[in-house]
PDB file of N, CA, C and O in Angstrom:
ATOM      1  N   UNK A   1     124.991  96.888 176.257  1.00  0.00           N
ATOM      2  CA  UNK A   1     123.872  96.764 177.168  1.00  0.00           C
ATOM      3  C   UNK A   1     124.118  95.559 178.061  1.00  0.00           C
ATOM      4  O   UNK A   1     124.294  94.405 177.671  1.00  0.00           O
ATOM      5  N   UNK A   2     124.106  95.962 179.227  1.00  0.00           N
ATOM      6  CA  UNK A   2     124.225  94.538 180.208  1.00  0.00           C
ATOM      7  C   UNK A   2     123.330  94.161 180.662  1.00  0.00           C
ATOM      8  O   UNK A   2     123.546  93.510 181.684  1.00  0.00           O
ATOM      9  N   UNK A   3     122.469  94.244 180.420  1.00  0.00           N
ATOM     10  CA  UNK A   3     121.430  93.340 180.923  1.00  0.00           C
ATOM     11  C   UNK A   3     119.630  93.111 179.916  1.00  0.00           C
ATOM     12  O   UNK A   3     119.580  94.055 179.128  1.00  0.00           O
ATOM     13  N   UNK A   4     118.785  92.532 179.820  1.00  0.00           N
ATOM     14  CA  UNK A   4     117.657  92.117 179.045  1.00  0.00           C
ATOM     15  C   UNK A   4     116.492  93.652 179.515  1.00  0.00           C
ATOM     16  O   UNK A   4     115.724  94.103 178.665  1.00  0.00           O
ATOM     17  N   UNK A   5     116.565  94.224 180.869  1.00  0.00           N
ATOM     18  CA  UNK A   5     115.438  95.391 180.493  1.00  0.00           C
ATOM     19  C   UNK A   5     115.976  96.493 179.525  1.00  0.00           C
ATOM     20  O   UNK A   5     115.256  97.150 178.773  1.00  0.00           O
ATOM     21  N   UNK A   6     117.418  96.622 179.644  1.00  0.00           N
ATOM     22  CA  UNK A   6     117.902  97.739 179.052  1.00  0.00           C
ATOM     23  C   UNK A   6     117.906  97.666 177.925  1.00  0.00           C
ATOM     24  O   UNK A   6     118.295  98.638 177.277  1.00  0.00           O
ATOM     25  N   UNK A   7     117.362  96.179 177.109  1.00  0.00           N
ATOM     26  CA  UNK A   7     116.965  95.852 175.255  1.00  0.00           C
ATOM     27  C   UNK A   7     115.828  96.410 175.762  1.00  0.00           C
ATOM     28  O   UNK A   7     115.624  97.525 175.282  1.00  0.00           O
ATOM     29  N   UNK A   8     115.056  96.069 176.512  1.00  0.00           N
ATOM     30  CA  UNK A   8     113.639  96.504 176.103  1.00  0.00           C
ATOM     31  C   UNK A   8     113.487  98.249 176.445  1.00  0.00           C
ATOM     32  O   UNK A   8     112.381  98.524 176.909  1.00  0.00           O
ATOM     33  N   UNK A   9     114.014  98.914 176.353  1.00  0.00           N
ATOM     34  CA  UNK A   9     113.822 100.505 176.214  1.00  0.00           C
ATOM     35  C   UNK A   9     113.941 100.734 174.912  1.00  0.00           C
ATOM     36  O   UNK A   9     113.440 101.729 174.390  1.00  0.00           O
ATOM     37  N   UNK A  10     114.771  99.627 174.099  1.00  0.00           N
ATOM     38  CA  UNK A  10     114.850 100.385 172.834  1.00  0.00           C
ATOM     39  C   UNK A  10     113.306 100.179 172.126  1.00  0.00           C
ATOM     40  O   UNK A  10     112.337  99.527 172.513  1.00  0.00           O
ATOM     41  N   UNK A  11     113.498 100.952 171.021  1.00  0.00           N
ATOM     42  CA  UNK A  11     112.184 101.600 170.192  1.00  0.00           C
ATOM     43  C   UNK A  11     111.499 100.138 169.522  1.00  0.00           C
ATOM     44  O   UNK A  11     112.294  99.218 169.711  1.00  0.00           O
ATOM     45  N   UNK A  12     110.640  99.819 169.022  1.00  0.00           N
ATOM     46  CA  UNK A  12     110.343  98.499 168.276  1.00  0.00           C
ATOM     47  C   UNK A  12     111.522  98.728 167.354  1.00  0.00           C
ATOM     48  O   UNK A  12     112.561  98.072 167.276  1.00  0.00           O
ATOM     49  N   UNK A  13     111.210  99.606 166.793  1.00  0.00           N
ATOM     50  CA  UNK A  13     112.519  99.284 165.372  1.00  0.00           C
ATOM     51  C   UNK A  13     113.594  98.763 165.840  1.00  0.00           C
ATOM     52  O   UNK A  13     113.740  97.555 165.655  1.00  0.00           O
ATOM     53  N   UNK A  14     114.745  99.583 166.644  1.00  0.00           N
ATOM     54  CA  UNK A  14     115.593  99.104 167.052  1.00  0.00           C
ATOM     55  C   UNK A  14     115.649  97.428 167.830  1.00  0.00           C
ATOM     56  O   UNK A  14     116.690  96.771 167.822  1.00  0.00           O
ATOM     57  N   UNK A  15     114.729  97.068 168.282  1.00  0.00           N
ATOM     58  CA  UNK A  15     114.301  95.805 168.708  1.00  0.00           C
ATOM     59  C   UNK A  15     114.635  94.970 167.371  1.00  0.00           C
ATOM     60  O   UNK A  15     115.579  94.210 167.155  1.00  0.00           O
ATOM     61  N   UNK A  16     113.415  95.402 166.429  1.00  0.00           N
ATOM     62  CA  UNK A  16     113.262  94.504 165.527  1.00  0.00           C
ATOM     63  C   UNK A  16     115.177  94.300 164.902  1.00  0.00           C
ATOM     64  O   UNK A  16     116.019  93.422 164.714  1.00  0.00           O
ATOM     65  N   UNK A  17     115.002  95.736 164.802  1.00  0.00           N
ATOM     66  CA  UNK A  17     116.677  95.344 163.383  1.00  0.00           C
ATOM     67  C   UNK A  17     117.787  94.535 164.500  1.00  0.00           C
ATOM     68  O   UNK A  17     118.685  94.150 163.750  1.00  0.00           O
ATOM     69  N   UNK A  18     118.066  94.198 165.603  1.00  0.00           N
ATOM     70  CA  UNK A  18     118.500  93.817 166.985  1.00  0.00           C
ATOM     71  C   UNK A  18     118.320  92.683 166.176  1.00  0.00           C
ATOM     72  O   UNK A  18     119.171  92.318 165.365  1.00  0.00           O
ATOM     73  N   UNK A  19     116.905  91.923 166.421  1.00  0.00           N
ATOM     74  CA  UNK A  19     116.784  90.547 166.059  1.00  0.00           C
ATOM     75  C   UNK A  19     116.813  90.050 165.002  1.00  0.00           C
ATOM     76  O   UNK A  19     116.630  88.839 164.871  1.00  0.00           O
ATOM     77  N   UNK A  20     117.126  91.120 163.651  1.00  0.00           N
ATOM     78  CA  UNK A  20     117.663  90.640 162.444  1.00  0.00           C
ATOM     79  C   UNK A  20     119.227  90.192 162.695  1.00  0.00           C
ATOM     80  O   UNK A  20     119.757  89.100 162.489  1.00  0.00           O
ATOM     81  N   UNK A  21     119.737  91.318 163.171  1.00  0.00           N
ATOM     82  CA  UNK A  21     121.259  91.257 163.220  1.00  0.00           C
ATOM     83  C   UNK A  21     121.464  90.205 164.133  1.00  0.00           C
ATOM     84  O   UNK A  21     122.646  89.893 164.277  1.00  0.00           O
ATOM     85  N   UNK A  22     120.542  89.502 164.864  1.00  0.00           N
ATOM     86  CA  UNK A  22     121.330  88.294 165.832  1.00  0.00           C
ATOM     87  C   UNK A  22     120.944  87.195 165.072  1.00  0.00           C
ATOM     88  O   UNK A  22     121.586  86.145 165.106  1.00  0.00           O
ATOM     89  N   UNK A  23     119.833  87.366 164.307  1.00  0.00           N
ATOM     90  CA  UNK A  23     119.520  86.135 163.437  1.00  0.00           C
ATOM     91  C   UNK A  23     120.509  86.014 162.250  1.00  0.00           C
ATOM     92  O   UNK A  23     120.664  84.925 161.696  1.00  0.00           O
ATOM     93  N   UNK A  24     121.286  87.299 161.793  1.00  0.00           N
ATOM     94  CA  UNK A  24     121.645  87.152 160.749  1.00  0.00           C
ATOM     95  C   UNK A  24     123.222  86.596 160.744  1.00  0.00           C
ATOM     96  O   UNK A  24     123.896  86.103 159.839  1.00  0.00           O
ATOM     97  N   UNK A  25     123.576  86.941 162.402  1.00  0.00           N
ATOM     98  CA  UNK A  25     124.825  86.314 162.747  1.00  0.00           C
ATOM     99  C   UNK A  25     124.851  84.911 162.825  1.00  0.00           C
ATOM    100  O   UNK A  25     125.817  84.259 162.429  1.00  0.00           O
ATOM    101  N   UNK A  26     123.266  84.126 163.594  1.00  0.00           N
ATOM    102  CA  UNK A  26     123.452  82.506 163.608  1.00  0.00           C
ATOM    103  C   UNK A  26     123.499  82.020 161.803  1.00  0.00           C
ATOM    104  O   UNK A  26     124.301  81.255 161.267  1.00  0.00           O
ATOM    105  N   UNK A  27     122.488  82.677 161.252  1.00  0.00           N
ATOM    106  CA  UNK A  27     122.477  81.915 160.099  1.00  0.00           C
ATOM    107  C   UNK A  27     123.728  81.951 159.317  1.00  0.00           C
ATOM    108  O   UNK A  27     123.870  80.975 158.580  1.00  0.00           O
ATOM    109  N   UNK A  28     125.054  83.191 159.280  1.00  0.00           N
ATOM    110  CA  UNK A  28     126.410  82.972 158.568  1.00  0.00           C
ATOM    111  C   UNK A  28     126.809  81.899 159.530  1.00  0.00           C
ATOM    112  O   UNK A  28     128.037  81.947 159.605  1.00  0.00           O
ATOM    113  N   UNK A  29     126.403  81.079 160.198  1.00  0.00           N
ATOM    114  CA  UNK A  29     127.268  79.638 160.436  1.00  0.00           C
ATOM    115  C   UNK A  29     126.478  78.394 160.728  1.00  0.00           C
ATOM    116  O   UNK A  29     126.408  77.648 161.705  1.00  0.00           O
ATOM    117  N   UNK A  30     125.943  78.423 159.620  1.00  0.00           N
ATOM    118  CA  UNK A  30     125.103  77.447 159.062  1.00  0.00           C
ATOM    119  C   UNK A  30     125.647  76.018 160.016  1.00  0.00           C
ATOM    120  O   UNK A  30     124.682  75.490 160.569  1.00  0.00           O
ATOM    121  N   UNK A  31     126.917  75.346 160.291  1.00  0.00           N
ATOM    122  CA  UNK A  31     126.918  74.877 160.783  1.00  0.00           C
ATOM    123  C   UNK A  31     126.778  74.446 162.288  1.00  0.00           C
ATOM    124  O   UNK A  31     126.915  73.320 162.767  1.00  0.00           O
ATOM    125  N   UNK A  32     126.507  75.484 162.831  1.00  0.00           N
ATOM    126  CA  UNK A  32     126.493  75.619 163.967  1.00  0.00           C
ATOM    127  C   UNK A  32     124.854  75.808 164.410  1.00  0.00           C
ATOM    128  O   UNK A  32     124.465  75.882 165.575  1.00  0.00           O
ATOM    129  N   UNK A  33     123.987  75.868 163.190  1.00  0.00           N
ATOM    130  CA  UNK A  33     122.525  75.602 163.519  1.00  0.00           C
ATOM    131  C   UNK A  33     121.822  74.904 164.057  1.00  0.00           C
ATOM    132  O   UNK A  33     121.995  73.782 163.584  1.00  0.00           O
ATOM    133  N   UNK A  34     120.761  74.884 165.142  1.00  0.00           N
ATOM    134  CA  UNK A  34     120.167  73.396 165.374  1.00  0.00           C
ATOM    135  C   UNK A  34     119.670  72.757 164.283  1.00  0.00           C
ATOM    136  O   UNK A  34     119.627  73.331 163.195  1.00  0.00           O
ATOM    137  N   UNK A  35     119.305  71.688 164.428  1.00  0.00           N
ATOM    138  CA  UNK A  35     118.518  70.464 162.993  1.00  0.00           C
ATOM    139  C   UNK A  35     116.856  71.528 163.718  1.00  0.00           C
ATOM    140  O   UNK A  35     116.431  72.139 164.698  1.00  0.00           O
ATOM    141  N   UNK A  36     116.457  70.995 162.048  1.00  0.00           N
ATOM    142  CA  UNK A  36     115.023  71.290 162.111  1.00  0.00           C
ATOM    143  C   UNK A  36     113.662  69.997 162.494  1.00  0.00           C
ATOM    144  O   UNK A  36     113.378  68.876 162.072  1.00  0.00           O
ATOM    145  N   UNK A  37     113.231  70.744 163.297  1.00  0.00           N
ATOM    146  CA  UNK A  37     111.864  69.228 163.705  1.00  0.00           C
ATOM    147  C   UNK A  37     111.299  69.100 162.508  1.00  0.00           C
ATOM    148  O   UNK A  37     111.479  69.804 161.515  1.00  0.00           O
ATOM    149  N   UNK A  38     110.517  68.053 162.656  1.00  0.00           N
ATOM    150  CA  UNK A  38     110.207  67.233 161.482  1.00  0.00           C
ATOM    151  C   UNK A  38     109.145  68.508 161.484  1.00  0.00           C
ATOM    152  O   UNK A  38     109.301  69.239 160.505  1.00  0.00           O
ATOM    153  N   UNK A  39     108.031  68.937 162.452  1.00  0.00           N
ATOM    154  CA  UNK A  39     107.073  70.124 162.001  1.00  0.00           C
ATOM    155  C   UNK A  39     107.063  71.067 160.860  1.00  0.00           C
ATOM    156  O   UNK A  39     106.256  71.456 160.016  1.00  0.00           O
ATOM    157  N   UNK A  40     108.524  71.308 161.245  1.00  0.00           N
ATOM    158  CA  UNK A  40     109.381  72.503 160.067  1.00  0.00           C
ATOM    159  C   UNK A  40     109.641  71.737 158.650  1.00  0.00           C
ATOM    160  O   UNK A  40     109.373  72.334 157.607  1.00  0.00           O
ATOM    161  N   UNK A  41     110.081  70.622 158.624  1.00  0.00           N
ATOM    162  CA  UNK A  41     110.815  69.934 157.621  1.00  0.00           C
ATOM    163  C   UNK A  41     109.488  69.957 156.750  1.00  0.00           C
ATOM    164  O   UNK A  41     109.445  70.475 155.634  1.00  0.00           O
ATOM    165  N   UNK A  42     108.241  69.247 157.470  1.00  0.00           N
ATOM    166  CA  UNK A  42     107.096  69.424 156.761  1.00  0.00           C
ATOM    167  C   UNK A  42     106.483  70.607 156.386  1.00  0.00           C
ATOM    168  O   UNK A  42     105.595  70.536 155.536  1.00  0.00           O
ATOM    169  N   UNK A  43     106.768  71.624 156.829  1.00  0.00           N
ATOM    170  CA  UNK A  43     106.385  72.738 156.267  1.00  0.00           C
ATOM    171  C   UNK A  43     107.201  73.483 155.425  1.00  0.00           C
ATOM    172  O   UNK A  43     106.583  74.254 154.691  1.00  0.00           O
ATOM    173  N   UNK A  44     107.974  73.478 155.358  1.00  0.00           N
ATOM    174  CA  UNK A  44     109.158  73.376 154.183  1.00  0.00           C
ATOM    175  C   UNK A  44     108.756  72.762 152.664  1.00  0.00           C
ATOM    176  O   UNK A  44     108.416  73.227 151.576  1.00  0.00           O
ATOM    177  N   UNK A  45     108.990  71.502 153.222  1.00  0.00           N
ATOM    178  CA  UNK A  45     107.816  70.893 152.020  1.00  0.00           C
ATOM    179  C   UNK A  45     106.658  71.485 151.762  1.00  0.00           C
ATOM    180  O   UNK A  45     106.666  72.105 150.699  1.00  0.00           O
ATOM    181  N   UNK A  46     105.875  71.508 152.232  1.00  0.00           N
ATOM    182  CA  UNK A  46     104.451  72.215 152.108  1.00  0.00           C
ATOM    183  C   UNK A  46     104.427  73.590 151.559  1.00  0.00           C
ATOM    184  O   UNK A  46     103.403  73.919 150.960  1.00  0.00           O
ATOM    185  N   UNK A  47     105.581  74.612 151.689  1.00  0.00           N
ATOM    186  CA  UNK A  47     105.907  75.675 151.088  1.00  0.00           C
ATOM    187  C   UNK A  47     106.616  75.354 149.600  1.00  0.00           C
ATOM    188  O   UNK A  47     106.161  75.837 148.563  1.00  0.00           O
ATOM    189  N   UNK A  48     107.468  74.718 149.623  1.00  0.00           N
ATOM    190  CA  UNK A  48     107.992  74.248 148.387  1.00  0.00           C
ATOM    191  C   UNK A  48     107.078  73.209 147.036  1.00  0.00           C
ATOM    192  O   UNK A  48     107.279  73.341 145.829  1.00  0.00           O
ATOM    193  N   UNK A  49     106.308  72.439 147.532  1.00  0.00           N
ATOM    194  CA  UNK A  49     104.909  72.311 146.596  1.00  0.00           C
ATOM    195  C   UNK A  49     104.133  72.782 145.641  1.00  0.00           C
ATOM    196  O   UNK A  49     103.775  72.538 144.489  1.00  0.00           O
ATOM    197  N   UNK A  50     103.892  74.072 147.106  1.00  0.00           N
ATOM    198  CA  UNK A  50     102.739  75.265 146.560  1.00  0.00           C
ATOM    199  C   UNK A  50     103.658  76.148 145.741  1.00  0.00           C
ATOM    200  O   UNK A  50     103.162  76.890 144.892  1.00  0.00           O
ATOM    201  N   UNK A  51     104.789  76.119 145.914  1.00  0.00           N
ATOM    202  CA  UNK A  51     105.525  77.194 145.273  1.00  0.00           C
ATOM    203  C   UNK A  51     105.429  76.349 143.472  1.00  0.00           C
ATOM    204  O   UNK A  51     105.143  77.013 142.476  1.00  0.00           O
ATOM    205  N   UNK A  52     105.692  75.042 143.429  1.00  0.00           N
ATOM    206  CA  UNK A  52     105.513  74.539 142.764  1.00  0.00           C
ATOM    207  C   UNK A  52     104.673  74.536 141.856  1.00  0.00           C
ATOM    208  O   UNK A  52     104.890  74.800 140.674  1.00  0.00           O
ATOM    209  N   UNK A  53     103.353  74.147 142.493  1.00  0.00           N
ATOM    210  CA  UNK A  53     101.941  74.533 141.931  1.00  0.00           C
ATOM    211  C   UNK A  53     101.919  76.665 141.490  1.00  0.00           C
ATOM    212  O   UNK A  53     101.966  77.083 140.333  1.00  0.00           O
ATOM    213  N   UNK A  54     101.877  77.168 142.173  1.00  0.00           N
ATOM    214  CA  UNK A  54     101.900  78.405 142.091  1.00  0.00           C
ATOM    215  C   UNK A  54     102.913  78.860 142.435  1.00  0.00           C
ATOM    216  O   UNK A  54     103.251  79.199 143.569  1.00  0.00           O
ATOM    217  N   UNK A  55     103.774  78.925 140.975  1.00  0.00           N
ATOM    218  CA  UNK A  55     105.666  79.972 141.083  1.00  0.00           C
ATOM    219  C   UNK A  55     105.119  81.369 141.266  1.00  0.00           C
ATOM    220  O   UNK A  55     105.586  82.073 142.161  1.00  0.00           O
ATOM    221  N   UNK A  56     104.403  81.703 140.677  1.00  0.00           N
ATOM    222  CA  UNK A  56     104.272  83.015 140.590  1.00  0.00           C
ATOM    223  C   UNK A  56     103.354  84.031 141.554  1.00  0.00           C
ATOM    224  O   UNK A  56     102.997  85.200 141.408  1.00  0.00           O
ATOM    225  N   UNK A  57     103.124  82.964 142.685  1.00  0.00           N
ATOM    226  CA  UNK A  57     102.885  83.876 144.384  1.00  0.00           C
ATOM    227  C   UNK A  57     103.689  83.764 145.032  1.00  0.00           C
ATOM    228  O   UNK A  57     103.698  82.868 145.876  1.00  0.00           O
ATOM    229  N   UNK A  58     104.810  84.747 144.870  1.00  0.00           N
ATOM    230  CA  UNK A  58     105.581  85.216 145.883  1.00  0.00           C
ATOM    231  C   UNK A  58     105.900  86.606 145.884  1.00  0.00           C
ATOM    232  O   UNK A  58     105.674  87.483 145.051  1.00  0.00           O
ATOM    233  N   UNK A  59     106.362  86.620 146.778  1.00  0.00           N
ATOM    234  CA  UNK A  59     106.901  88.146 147.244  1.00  0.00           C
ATOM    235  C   UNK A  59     108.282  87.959 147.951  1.00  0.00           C
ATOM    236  O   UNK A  59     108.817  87.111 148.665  1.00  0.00           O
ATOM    237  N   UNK A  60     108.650  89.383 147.303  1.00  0.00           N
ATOM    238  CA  UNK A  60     110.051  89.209 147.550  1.00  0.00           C
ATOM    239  C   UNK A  60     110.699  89.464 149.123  1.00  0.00           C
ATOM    240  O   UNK A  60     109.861  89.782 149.966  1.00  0.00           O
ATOM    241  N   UNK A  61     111.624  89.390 149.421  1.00  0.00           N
ATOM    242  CA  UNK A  61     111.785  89.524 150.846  1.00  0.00           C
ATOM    243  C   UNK A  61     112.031  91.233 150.910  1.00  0.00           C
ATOM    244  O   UNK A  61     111.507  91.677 151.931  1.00  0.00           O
ATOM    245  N   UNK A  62     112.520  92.020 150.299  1.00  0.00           N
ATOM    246  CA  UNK A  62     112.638  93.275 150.010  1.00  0.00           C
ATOM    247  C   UNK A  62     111.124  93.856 150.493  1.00  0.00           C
ATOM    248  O   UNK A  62     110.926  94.266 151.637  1.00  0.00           O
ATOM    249  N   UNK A  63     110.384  93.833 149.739  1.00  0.00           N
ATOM    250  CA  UNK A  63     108.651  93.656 149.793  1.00  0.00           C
ATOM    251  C   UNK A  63     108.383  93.590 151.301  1.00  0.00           C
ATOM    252  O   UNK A  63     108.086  94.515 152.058  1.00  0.00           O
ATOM    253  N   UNK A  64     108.594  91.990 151.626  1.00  0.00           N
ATOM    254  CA  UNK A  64     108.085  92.110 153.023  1.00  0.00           C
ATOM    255  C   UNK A  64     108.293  92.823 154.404  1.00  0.00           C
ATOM    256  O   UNK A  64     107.568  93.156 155.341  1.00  0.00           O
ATOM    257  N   UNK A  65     109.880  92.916 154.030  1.00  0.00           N
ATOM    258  CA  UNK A  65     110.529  93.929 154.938  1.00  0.00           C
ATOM    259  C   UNK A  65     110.062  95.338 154.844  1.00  0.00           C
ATOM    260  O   UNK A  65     110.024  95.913 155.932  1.00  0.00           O
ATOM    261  N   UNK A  66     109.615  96.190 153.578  1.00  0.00           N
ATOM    262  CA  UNK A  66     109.505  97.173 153.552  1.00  0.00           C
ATOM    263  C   UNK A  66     107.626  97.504 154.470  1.00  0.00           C
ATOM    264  O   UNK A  66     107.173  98.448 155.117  1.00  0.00           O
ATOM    265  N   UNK A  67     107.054  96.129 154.023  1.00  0.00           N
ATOM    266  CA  UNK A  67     105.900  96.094 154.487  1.00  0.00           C
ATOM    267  C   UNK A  67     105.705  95.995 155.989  1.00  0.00           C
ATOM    268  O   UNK A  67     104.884  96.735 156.532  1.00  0.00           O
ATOM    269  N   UNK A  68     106.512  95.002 156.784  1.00  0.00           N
ATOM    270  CA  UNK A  68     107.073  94.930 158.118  1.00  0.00           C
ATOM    271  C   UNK A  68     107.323  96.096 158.955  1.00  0.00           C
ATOM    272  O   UNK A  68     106.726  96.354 160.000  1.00  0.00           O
ATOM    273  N   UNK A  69     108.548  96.999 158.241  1.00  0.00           N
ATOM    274  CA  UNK A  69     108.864  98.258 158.600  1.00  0.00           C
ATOM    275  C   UNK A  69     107.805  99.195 159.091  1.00  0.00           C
ATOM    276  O   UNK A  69     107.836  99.748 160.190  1.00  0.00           O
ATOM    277  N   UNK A  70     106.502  99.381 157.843  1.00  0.00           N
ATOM    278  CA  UNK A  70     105.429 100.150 158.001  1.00  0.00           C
ATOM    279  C   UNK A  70     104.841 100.055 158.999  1.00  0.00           C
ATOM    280  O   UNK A  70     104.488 101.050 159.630  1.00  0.00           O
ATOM    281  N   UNK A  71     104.599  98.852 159.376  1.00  0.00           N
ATOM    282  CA  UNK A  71     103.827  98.600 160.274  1.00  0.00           C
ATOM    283  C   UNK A  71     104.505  98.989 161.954  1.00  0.00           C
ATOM    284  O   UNK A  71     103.931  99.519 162.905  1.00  0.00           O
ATOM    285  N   UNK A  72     105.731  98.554 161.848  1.00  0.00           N
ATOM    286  CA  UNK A  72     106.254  98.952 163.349  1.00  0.00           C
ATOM    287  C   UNK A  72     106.567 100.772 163.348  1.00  0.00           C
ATOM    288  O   UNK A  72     106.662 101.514 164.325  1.00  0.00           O
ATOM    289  N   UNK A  73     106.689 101.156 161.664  1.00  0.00           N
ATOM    290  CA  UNK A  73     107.303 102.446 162.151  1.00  0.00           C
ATOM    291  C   UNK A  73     106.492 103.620 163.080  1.00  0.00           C
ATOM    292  O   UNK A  73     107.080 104.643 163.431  1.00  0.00           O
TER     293      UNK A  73
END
């Protein structure tokens, strides 16, 4: 695709799995990531706490994706 309208014809799905697969390419090079703002760093923490306090509210990423899916399909 050469150019940004011709992404946007595709379907949401195809959109969405698009922006997995480009996210999933930055994150295999971890080094090449930007640093995280302190906003994030603190919410990081703030997720990791509660996870602390309450291990046993989570959901798996499997889960959310399948739940995600529903919604765009």
């Amino acid at each position: 695709m050469s150019n940004l309208s011709e992404l946007f014809k595709l379907s949401a799905a195809e959109r969405v799995q698009l922006a997995q697969d480009l996210w999933d390419s930055v994150a295999s090079e971890p080094d090449r990531m930007p640093p995280l703002s302190q906003a994030q760093k603190n919410e990081i923490d703030r997720r990791l706490a509660d996870h602390v306090v309450n291990p046993a509210n989570i959901e798996s990423w499997g889960d959310v994706r399948d739940r995600l899916w529903l919604r765009i399909g």
